[in-house]
Biopython code that builds the backbone (N, CA, C, O; Angstrom):
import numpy as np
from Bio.PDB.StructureBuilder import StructureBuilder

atoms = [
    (1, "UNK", "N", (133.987, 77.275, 78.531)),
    (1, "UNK", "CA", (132.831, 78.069, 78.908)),
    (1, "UNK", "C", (133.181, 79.558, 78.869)),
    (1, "UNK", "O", (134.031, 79.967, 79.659)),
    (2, "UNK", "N", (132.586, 80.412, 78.002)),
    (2, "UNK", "CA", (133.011, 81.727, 77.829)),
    (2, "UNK", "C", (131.188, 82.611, 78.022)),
    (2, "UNK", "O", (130.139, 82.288, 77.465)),
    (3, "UNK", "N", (131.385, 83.474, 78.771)),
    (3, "UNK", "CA", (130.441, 84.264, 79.513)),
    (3, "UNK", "C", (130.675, 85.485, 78.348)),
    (3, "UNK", "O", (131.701, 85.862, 77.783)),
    (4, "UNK", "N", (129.523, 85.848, 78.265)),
    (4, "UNK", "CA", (129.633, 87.419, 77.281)),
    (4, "UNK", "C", (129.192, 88.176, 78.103)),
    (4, "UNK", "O", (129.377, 89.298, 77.632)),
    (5, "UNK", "N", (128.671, 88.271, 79.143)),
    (5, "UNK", "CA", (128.532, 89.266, 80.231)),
    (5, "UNK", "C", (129.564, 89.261, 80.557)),
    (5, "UNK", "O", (130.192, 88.291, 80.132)),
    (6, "UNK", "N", (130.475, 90.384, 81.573)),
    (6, "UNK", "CA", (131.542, 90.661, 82.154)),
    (6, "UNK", "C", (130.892, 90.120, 83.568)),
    (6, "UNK", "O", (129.681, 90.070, 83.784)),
    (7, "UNK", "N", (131.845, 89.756, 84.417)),
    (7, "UNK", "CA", (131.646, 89.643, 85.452)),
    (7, "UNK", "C", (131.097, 90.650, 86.928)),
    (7, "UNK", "O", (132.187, 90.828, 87.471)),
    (8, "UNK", "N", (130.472, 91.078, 87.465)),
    (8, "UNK", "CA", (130.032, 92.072, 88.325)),
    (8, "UNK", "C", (130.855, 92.363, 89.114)),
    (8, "UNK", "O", (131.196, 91.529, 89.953)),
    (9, "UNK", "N", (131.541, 93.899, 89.076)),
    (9, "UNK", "CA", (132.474, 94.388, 90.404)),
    (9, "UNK", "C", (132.085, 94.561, 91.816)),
    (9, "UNK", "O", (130.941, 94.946, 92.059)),
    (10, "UNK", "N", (132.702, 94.380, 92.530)),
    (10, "UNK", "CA", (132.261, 94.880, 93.977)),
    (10, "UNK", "C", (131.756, 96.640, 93.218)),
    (10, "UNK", "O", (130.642, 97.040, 92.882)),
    (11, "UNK", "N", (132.909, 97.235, 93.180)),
    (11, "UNK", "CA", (132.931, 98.741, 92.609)),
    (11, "UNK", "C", (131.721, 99.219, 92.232)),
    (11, "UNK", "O", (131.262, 100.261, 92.700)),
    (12, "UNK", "N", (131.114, 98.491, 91.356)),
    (12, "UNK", "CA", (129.982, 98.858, 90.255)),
    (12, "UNK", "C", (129.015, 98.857, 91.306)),
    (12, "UNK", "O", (128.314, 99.855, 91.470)),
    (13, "UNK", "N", (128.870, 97.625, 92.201)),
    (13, "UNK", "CA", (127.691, 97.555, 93.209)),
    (13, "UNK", "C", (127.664, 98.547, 93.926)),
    (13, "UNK", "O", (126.528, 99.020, 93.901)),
    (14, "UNK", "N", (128.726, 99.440, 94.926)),
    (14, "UNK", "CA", (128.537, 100.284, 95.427)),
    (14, "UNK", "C", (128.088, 101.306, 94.856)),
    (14, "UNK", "O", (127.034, 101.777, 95.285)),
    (15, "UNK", "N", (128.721, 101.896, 93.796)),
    (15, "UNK", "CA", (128.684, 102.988, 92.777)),
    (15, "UNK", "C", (127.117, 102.553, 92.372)),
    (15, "UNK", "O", (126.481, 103.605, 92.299)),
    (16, "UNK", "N", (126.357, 101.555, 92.117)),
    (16, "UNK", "CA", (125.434, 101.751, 92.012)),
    (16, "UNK", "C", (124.583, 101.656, 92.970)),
    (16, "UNK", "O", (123.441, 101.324, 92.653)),
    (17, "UNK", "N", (124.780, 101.823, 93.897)),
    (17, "UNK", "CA", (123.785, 102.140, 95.227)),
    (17, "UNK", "C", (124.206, 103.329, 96.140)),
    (17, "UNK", "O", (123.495, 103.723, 97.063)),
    (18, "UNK", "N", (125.179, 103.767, 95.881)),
    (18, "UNK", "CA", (125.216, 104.968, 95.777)),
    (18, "UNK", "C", (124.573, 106.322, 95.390)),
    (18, "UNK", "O", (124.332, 107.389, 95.954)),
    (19, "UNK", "N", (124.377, 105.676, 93.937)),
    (19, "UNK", "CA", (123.827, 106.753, 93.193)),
    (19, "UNK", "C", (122.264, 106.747, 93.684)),
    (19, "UNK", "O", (121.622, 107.734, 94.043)),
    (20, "UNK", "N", (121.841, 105.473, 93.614)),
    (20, "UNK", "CA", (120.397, 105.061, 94.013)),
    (20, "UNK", "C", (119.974, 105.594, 95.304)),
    (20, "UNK", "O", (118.853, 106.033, 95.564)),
    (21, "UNK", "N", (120.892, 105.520, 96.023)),
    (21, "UNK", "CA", (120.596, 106.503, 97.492)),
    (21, "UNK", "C", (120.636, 107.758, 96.966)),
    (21, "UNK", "O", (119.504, 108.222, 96.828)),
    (22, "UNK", "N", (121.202, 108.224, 96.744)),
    (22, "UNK", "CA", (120.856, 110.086, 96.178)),
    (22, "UNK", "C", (119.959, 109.787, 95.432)),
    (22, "UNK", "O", (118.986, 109.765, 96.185)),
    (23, "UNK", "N", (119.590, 109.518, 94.369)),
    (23, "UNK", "CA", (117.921, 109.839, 93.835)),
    (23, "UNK", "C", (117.195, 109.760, 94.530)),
    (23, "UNK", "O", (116.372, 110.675, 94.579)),
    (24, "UNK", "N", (117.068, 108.550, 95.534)),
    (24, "UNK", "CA", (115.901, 108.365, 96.830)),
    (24, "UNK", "C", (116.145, 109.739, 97.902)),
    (24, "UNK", "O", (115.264, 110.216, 98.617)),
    (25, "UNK", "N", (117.266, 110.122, 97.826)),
    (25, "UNK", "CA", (116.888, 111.372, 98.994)),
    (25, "UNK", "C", (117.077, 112.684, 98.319)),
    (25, "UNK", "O", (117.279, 113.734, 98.929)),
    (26, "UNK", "N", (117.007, 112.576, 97.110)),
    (26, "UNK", "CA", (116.941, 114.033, 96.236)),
    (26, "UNK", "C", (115.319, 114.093, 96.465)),
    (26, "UNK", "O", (114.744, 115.050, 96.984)),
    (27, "UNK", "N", (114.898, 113.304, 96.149)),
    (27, "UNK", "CA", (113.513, 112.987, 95.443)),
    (27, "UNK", "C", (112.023, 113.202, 96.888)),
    (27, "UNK", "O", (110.831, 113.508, 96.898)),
    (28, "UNK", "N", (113.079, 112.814, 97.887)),
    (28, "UNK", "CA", (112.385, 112.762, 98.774)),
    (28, "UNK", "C", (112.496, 114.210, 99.813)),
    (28, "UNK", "O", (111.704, 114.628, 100.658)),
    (29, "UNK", "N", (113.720, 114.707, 99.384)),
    (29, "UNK", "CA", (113.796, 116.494, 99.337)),
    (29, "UNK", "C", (113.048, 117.303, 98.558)),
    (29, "UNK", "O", (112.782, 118.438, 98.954)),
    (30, "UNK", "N", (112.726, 116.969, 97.678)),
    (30, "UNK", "CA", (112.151, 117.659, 96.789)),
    (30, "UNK", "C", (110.534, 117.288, 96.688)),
    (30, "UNK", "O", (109.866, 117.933, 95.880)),
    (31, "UNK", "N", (109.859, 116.208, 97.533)),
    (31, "UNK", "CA", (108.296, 115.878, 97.863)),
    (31, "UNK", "C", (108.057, 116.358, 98.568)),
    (31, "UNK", "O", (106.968, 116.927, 98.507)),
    (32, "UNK", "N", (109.052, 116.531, 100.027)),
    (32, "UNK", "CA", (108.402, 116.887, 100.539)),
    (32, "UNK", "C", (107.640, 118.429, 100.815)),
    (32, "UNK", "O", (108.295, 119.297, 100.239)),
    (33, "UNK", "N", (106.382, 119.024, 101.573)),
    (33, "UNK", "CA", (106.026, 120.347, 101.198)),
    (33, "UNK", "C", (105.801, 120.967, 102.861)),
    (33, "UNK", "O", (106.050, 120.336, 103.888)),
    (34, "UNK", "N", (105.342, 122.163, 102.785)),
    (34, "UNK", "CA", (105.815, 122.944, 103.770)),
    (34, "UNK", "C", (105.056, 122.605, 105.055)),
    (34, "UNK", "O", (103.998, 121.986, 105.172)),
    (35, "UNK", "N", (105.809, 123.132, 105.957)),
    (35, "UNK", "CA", (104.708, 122.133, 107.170)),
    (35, "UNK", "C", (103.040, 123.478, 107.739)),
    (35, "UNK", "O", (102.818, 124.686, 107.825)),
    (36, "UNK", "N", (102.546, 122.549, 107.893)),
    (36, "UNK", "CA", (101.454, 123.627, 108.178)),
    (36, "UNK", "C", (101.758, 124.543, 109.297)),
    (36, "UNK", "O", (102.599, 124.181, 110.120)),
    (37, "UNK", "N", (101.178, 125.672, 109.423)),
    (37, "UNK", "CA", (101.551, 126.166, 110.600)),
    (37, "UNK", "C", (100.103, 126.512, 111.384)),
    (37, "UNK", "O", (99.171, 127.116, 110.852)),
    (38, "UNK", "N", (100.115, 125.958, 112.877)),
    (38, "UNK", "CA", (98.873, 126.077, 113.679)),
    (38, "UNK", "C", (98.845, 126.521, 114.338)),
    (38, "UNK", "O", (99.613, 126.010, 115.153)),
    (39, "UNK", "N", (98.170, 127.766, 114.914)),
    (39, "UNK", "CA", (98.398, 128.559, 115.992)),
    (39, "UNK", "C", (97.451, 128.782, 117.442)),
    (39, "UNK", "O", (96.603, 129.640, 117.195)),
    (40, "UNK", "N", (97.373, 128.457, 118.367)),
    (40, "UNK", "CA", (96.598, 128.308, 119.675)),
    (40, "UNK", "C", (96.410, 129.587, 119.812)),
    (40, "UNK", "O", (97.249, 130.488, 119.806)),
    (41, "UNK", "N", (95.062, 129.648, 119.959)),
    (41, "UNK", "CA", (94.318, 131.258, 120.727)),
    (41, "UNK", "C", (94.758, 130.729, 121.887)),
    (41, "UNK", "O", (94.474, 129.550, 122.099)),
    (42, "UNK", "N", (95.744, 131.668, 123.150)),
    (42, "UNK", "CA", (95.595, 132.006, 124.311)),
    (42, "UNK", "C", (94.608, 132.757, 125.338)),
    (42, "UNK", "O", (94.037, 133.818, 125.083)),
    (43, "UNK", "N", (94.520, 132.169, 126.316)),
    (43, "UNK", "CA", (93.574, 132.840, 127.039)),
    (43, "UNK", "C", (94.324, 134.178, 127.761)),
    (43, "UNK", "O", (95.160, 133.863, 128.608)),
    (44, "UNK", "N", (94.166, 135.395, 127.574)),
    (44, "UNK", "CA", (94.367, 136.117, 127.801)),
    (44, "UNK", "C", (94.728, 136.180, 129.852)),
    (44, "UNK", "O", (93.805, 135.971, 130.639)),
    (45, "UNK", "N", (95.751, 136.402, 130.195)),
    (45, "UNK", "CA", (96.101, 136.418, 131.359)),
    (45, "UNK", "C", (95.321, 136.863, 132.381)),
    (45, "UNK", "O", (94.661, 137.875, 132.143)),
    (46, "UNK", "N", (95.197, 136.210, 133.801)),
    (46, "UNK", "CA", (93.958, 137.252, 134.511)),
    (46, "UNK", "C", (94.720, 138.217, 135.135)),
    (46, "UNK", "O", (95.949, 138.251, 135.064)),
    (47, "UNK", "N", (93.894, 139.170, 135.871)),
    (47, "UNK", "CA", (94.810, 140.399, 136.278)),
    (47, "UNK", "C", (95.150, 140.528, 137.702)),
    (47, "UNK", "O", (95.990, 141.320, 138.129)),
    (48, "UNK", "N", (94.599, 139.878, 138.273)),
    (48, "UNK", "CA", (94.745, 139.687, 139.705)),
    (48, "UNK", "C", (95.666, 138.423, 139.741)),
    (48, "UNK", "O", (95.712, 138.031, 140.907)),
    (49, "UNK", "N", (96.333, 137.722, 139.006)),
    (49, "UNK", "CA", (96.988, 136.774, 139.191)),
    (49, "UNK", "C", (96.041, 135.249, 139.386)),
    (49, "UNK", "O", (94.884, 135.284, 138.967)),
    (50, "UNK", "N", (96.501, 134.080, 139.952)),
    (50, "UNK", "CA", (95.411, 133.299, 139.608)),
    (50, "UNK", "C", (95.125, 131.926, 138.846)),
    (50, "UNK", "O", (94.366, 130.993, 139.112)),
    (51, "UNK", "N", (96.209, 132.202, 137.574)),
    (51, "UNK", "CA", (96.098, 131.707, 136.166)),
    (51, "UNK", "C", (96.326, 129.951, 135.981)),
    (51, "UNK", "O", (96.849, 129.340, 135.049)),
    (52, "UNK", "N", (95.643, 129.383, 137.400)),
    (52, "UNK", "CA", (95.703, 127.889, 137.662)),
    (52, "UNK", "C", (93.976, 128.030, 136.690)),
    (52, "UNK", "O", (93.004, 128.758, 136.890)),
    (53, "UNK", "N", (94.186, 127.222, 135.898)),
    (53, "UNK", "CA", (93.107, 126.360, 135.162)),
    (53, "UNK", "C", (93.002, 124.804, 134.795)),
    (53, "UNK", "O", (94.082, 124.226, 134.669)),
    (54, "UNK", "N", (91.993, 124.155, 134.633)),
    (54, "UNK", "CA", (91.613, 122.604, 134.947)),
    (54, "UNK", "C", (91.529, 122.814, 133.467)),
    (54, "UNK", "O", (90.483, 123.204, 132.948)),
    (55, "UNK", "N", (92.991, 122.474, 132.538)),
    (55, "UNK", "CA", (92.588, 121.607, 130.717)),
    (55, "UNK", "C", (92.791, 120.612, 131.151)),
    (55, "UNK", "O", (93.233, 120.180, 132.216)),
    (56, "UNK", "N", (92.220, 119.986, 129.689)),
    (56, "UNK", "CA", (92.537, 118.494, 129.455)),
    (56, "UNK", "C", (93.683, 117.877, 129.735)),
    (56, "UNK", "O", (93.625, 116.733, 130.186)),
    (57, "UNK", "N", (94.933, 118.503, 129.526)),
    (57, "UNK", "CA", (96.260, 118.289, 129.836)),
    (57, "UNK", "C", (96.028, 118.123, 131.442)),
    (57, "UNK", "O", (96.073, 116.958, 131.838)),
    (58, "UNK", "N", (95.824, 118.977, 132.269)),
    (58, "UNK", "CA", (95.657, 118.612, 133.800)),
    (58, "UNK", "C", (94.750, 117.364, 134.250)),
    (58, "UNK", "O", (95.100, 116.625, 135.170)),
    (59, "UNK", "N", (93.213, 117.135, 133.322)),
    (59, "UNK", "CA", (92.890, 116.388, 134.086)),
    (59, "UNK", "C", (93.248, 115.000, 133.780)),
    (59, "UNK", "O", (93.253, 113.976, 134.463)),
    (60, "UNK", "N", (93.632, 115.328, 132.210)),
    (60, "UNK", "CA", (94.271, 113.829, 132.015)),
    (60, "UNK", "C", (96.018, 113.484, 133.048)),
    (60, "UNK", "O", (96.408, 112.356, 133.350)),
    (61, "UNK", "N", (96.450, 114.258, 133.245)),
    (61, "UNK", "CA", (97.260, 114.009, 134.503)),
    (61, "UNK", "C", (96.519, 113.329, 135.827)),
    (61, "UNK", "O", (96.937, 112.421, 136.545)),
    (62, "UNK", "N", (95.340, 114.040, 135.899)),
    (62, "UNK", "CA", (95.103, 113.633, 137.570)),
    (62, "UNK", "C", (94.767, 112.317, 137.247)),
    (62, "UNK", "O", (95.320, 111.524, 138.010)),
    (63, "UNK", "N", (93.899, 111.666, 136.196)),
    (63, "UNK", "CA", (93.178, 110.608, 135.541)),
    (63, "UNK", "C", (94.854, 109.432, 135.690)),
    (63, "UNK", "O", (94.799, 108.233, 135.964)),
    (64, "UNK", "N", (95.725, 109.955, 135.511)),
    (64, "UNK", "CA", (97.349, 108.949, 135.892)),
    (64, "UNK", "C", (97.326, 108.856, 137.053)),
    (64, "UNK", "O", (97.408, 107.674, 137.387)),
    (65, "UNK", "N", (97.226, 109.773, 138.171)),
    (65, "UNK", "CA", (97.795, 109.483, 139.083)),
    (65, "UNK", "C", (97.001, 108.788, 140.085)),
    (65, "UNK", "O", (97.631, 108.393, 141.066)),
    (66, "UNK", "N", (95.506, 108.511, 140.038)),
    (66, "UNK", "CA", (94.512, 107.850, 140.635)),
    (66, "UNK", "C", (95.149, 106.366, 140.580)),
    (66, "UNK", "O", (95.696, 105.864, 139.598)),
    (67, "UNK", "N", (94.910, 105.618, 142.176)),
    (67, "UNK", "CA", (95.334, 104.462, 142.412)),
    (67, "UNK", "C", (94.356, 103.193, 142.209)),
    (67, "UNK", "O", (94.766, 102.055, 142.438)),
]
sb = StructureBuilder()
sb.init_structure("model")
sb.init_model(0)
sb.init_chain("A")
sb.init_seg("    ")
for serial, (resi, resn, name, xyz) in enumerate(atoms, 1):
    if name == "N":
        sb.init_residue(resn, " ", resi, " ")
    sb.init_atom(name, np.array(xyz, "f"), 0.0, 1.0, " ", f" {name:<3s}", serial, name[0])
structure = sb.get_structure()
């Protein structure tokens, strides 16, 4: 019984998944694109001090802590 394929190296397998990992993260360096940038209007500070306000962030807190 004589094979005309060569037999498969360990070697070759790594070396070829190797390489296959760098194309997958070249490729995936190179898709990806810039991140958006979003910017929050602030509410301008009050002047007398004060600056407790009821957002969503607060009331969805109080909305947790109700028993």
């Amino acid at each position: 019984m004589s094979n005309s394929q060569p037999q498969a190296s360990r070697r070759g397998f790594f070396l070829s998944a190797t390489v296959a990992g760098a194309a997958v993260a070249s490729a995936t360096l190179l898709k990806t694109e810039a991140p958006l940038v979003v910017t929050e209007v602030s509410k301008p500070l009050p002047e007398k001090g004060g600056g407790y306000s009821l957002s969503d962030h607060v009331k969805q807190y109080y909305k947790t802590t109700r028993v």
